[in-house]
N, CA, C and O atoms as CSV, one atom per row, in Angstrom:
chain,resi,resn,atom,element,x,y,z
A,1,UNK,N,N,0.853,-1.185,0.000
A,1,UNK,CA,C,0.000,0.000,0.000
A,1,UNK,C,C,0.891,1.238,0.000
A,1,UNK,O,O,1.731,1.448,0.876
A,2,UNK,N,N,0.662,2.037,-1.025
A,2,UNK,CA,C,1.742,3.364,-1.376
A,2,UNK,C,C,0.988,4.156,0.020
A,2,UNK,O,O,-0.069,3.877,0.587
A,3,UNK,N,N,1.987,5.236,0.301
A,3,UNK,CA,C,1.642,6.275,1.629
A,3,UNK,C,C,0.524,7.150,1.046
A,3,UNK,O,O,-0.538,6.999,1.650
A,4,UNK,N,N,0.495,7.756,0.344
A,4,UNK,CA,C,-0.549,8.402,-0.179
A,4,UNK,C,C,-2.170,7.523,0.078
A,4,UNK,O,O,-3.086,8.031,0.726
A,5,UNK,N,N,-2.229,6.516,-0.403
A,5,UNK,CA,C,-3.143,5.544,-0.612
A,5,UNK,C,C,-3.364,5.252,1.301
A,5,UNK,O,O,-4.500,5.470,1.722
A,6,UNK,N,N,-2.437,4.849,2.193
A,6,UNK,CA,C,-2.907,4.731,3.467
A,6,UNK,C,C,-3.077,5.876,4.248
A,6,UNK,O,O,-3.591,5.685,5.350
A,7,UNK,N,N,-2.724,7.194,3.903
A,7,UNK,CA,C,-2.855,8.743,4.575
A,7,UNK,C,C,-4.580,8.914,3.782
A,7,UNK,O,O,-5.605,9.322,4.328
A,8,UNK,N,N,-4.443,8.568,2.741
A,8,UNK,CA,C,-6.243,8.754,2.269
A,8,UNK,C,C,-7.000,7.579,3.024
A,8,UNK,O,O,-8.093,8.108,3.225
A,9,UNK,N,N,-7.049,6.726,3.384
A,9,UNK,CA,C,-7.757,6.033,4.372
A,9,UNK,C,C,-8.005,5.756,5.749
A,9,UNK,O,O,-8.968,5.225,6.300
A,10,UNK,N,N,-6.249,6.528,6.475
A,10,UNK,CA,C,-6.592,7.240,7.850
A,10,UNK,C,C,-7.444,8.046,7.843
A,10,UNK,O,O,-8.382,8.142,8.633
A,11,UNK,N,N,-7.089,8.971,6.574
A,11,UNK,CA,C,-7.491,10.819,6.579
A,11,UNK,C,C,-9.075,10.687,6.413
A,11,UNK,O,O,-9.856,11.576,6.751
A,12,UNK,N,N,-9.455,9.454,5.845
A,12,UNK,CA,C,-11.015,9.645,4.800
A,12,UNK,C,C,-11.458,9.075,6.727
A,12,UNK,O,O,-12.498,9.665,7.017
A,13,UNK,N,N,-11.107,8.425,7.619
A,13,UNK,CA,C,-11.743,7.460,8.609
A,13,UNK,C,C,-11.712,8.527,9.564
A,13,UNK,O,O,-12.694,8.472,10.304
A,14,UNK,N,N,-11.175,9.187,9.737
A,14,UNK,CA,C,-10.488,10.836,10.510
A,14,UNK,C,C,-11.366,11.705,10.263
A,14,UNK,O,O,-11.762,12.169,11.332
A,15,UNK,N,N,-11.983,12.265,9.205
A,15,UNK,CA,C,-12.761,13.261,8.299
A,15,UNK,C,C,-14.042,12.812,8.857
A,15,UNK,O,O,-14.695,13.411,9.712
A,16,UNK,N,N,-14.409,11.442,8.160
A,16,UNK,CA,C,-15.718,11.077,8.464
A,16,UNK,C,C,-16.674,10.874,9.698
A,16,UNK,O,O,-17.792,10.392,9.881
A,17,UNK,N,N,-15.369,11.675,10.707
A,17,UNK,CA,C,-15.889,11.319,12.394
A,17,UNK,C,C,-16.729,13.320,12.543
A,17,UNK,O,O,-17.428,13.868,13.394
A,18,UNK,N,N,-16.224,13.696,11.428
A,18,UNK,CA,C,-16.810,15.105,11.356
A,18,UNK,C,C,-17.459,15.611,10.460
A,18,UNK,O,O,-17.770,16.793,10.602
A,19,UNK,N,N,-17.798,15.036,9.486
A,19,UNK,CA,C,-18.348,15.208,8.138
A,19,UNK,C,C,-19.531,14.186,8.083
A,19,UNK,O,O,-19.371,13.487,7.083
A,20,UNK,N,N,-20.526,13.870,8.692
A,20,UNK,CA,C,-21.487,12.640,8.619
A,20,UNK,C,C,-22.007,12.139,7.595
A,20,UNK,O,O,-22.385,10.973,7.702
A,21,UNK,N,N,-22.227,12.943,6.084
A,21,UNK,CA,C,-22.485,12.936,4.772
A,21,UNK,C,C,-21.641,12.594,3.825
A,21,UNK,O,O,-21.899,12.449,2.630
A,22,UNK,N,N,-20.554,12.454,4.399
A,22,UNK,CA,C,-19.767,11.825,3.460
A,22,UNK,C,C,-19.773,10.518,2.544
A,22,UNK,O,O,-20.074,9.414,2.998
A,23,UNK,N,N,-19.360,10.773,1.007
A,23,UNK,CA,C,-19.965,9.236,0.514
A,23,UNK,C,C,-19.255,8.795,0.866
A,23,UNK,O,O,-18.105,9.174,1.091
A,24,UNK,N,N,-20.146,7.097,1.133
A,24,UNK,CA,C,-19.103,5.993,1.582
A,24,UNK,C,C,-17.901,5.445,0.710
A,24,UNK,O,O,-16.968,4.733,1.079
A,25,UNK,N,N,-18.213,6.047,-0.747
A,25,UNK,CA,C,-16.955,5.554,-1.843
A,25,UNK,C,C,-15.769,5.959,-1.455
A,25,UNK,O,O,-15.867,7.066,-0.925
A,26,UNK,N,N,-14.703,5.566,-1.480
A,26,UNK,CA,C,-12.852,6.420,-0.386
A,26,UNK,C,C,-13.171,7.007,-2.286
A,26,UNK,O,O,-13.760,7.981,-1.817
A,27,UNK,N,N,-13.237,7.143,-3.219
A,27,UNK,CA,C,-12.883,6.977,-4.044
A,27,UNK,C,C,-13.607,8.982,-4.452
A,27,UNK,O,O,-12.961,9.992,-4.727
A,28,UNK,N,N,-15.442,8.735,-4.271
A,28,UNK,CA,C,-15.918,10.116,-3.922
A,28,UNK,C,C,-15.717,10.665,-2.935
A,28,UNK,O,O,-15.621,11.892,-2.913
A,29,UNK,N,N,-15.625,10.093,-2.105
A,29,UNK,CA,C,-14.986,10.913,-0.424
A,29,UNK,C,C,-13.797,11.729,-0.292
A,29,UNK,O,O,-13.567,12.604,0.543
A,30,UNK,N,N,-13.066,11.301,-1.261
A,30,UNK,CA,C,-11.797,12.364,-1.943
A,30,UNK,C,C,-11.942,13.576,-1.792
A,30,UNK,O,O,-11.600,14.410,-0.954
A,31,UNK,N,N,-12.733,13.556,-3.115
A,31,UNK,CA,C,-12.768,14.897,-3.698
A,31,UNK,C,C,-14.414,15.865,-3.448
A,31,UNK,O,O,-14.745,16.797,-4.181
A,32,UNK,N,N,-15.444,15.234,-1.979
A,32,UNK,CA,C,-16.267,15.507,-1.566
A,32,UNK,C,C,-16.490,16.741,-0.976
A,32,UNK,O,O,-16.087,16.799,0.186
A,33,UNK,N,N,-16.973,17.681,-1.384
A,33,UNK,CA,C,-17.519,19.393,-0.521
A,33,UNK,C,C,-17.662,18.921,1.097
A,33,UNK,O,O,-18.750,18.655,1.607
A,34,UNK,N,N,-16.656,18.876,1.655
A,34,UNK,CA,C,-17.007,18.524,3.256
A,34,UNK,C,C,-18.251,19.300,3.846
A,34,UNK,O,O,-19.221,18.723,4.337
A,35,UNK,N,N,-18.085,21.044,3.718
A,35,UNK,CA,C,-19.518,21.409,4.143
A,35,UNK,C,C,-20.318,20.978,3.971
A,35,UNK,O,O,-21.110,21.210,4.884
A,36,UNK,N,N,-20.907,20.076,2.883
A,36,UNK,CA,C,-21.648,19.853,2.386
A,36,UNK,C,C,-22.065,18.143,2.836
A,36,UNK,O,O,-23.113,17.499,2.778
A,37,UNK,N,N,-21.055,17.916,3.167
A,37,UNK,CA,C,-21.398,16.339,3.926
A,37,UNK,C,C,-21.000,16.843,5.623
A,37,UNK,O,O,-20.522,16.073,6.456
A,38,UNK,N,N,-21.293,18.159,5.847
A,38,UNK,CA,C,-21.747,18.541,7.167
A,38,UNK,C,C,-20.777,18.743,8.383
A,38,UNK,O,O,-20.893,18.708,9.608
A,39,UNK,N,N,-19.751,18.974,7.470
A,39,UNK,CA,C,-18.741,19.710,8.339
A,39,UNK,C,C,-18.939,21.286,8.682
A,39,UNK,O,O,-19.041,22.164,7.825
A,40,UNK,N,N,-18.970,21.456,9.852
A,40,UNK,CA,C,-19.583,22.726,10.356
A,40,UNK,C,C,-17.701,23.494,10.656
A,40,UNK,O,O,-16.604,22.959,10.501
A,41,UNK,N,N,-18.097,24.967,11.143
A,41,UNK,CA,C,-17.303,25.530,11.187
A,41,UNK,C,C,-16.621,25.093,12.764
A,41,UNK,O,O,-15.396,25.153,12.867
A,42,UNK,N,N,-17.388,24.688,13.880
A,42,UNK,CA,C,-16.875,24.277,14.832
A,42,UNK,C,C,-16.261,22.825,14.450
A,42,UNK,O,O,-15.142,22.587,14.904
A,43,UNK,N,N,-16.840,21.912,13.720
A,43,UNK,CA,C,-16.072,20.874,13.476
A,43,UNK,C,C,-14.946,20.494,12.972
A,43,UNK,O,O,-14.212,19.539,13.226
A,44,UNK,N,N,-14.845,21.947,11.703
A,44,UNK,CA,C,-13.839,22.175,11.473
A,44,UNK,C,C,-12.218,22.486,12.395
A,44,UNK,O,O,-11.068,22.337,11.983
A,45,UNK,N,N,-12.612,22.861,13.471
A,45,UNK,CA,C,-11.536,22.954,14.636
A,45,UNK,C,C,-11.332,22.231,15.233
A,45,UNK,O,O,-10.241,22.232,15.803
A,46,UNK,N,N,-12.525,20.905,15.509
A,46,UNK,CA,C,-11.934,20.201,15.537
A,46,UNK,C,C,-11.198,18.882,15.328
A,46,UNK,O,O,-10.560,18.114,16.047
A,47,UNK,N,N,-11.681,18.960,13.580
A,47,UNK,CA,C,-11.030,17.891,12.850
A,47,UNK,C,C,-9.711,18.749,12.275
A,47,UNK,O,O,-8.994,18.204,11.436
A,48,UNK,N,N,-9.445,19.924,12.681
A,48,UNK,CA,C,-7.813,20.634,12.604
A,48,UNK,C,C,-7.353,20.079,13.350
A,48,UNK,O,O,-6.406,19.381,12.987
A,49,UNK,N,N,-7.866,20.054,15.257
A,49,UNK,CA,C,-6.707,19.400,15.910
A,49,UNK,C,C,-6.503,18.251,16.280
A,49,UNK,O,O,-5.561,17.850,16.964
A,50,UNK,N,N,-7.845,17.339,15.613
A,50,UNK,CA,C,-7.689,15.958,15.961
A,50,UNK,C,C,-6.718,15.219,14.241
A,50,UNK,O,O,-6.523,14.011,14.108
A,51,UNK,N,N,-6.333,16.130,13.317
A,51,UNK,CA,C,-5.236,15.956,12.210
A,51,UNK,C,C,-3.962,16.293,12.997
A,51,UNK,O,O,-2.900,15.706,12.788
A,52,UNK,N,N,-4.122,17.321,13.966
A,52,UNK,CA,C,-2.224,17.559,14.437
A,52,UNK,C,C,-1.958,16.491,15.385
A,52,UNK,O,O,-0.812,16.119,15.637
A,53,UNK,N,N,-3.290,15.856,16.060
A,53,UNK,CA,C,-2.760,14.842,16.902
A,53,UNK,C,C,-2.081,13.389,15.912
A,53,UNK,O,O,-0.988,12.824,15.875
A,54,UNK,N,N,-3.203,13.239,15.307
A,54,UNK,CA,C,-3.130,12.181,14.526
A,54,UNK,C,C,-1.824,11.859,13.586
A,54,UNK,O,O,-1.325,10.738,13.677
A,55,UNK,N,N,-1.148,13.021,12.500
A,55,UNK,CA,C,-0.397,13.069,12.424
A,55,UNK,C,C,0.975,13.644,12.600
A,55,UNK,O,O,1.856,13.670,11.741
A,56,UNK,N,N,1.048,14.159,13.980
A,56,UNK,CA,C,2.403,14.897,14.402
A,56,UNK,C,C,2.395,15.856,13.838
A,56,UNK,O,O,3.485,16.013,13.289
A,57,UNK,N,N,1.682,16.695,13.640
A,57,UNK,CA,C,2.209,18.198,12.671
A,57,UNK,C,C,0.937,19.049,13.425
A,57,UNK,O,O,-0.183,18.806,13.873
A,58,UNK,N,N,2.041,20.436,13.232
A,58,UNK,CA,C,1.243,21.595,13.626
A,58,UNK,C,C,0.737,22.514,12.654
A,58,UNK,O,O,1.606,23.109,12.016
A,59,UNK,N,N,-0.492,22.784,12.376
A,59,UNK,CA,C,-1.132,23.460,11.187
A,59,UNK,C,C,-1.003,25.182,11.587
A,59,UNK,O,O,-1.775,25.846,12.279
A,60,UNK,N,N,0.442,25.682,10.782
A,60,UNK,CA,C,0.815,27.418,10.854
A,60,UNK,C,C,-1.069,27.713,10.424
A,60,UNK,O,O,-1.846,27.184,9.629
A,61,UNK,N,N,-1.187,28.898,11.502
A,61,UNK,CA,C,-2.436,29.842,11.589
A,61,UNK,C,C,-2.726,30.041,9.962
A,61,UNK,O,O,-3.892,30.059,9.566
A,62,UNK,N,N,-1.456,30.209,8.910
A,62,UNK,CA,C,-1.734,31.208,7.771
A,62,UNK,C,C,-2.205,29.473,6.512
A,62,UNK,O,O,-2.124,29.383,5.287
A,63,UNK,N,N,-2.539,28.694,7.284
A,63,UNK,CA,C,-2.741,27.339,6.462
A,63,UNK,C,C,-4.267,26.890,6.795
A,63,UNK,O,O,-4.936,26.071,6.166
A,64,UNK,N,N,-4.693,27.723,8.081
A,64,UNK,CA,C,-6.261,27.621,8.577
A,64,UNK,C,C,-7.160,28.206,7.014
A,64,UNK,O,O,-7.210,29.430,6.893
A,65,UNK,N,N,-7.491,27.783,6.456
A,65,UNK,CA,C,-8.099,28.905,5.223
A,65,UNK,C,C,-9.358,27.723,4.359
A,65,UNK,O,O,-9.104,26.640,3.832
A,66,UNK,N,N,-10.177,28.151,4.432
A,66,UNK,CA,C,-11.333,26.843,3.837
A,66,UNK,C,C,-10.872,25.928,2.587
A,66,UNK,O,O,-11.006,24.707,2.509
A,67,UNK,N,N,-10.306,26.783,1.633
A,67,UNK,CA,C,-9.764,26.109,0.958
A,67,UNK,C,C,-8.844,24.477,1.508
A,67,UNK,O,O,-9.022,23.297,1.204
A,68,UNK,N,N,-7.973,25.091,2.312
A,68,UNK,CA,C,-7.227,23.796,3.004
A,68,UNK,C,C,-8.450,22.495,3.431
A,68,UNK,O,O,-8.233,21.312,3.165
A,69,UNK,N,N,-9.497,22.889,4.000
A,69,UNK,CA,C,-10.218,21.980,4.223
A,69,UNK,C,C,-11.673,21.702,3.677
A,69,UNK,O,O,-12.687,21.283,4.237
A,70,UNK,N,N,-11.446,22.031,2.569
A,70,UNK,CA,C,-12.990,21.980,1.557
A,70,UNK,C,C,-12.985,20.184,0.999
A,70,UNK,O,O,-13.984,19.633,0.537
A,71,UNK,N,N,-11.856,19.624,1.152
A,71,UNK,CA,C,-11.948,18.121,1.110
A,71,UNK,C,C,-10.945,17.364,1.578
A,71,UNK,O,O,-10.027,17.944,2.157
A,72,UNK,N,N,-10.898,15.590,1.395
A,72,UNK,CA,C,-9.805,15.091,2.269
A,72,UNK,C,C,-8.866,15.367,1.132
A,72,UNK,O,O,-7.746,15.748,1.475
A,73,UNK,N,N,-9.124,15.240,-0.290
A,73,UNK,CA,C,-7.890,15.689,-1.395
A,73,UNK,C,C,-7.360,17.214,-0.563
A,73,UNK,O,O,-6.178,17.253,-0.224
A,74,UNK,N,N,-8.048,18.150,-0.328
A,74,UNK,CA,C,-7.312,19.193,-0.272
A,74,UNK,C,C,-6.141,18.976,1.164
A,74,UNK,O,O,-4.962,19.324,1.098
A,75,UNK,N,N,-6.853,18.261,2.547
A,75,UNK,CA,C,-5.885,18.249,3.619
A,75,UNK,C,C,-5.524,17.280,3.291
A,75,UNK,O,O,-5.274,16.872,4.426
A,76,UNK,N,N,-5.063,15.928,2.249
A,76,UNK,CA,C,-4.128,15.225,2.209
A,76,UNK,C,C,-2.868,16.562,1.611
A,76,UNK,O,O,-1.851,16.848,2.244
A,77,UNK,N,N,-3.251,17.153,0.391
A,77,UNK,CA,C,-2.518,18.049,0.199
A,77,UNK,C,C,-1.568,19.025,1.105
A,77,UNK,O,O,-0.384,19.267,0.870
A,78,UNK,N,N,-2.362,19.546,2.217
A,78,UNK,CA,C,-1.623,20.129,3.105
A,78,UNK,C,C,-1.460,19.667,4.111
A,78,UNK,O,O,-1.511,20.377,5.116
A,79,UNK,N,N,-1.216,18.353,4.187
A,79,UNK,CA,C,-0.420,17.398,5.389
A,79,UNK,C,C,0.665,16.809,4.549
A,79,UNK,O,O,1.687,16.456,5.137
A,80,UNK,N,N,0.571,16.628,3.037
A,80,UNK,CA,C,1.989,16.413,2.548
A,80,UNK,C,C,2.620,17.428,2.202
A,80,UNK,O,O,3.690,17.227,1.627
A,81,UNK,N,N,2.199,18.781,2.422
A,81,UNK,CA,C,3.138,20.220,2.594
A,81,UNK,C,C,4.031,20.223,3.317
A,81,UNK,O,O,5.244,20.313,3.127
A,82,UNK,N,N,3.104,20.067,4.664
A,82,UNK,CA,C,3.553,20.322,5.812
A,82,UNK,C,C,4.683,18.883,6.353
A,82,UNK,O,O,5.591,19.074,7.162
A,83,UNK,N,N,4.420,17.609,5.780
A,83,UNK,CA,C,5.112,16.594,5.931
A,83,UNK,C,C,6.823,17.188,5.378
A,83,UNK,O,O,7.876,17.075,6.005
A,84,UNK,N,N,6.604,17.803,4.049
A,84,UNK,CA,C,7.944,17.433,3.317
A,84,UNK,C,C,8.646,18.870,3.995
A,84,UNK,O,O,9.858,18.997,4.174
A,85,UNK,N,N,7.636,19.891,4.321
A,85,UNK,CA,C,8.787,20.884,4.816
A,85,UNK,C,C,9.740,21.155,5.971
A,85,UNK,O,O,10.516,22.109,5.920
């Protein structure tokens, strides 16, 4: 199993404890409008800090931005930012 492929199936099992609408496909769950599968703005804080627990990293204030978390594609994206820097 490539890292990418097991960070999308922590990340999608992680997400979905805050997002209740999420499709069950890992495949649409990707690239899914989290608001929209009911991630609220408080949930959003705290599926930020239950990601810094989960994977050792601290999310810089200037990386908080909806974009970063409009899906699990986008915070796989900025957990492998934040991984390689």
């Amino acid at each position: 199993m490539s890292d990418r492929v097991a960070l999308d199936s922590k990340l999608g099992d992680l997400v979905r404890e805050f997002a209740p609408a999420l499709p069950g496909d890992p495949s649409l769950a990707r690239a899914a409008d989290l608001h929209d599968a009911g991630l609220t703005s408080m949930a959003t804080v705290k599926l930020m800090l239950a990601i810094e627990a989960a994977y050792d990293v601290a999310i810089p204030d200037a990386e908080l931005t909806p974009e970063n978390f409009r899906s699990i594609a986008a915070i796989a994206a900025l957990l492998e930012r934040l991984k390689s820097a």
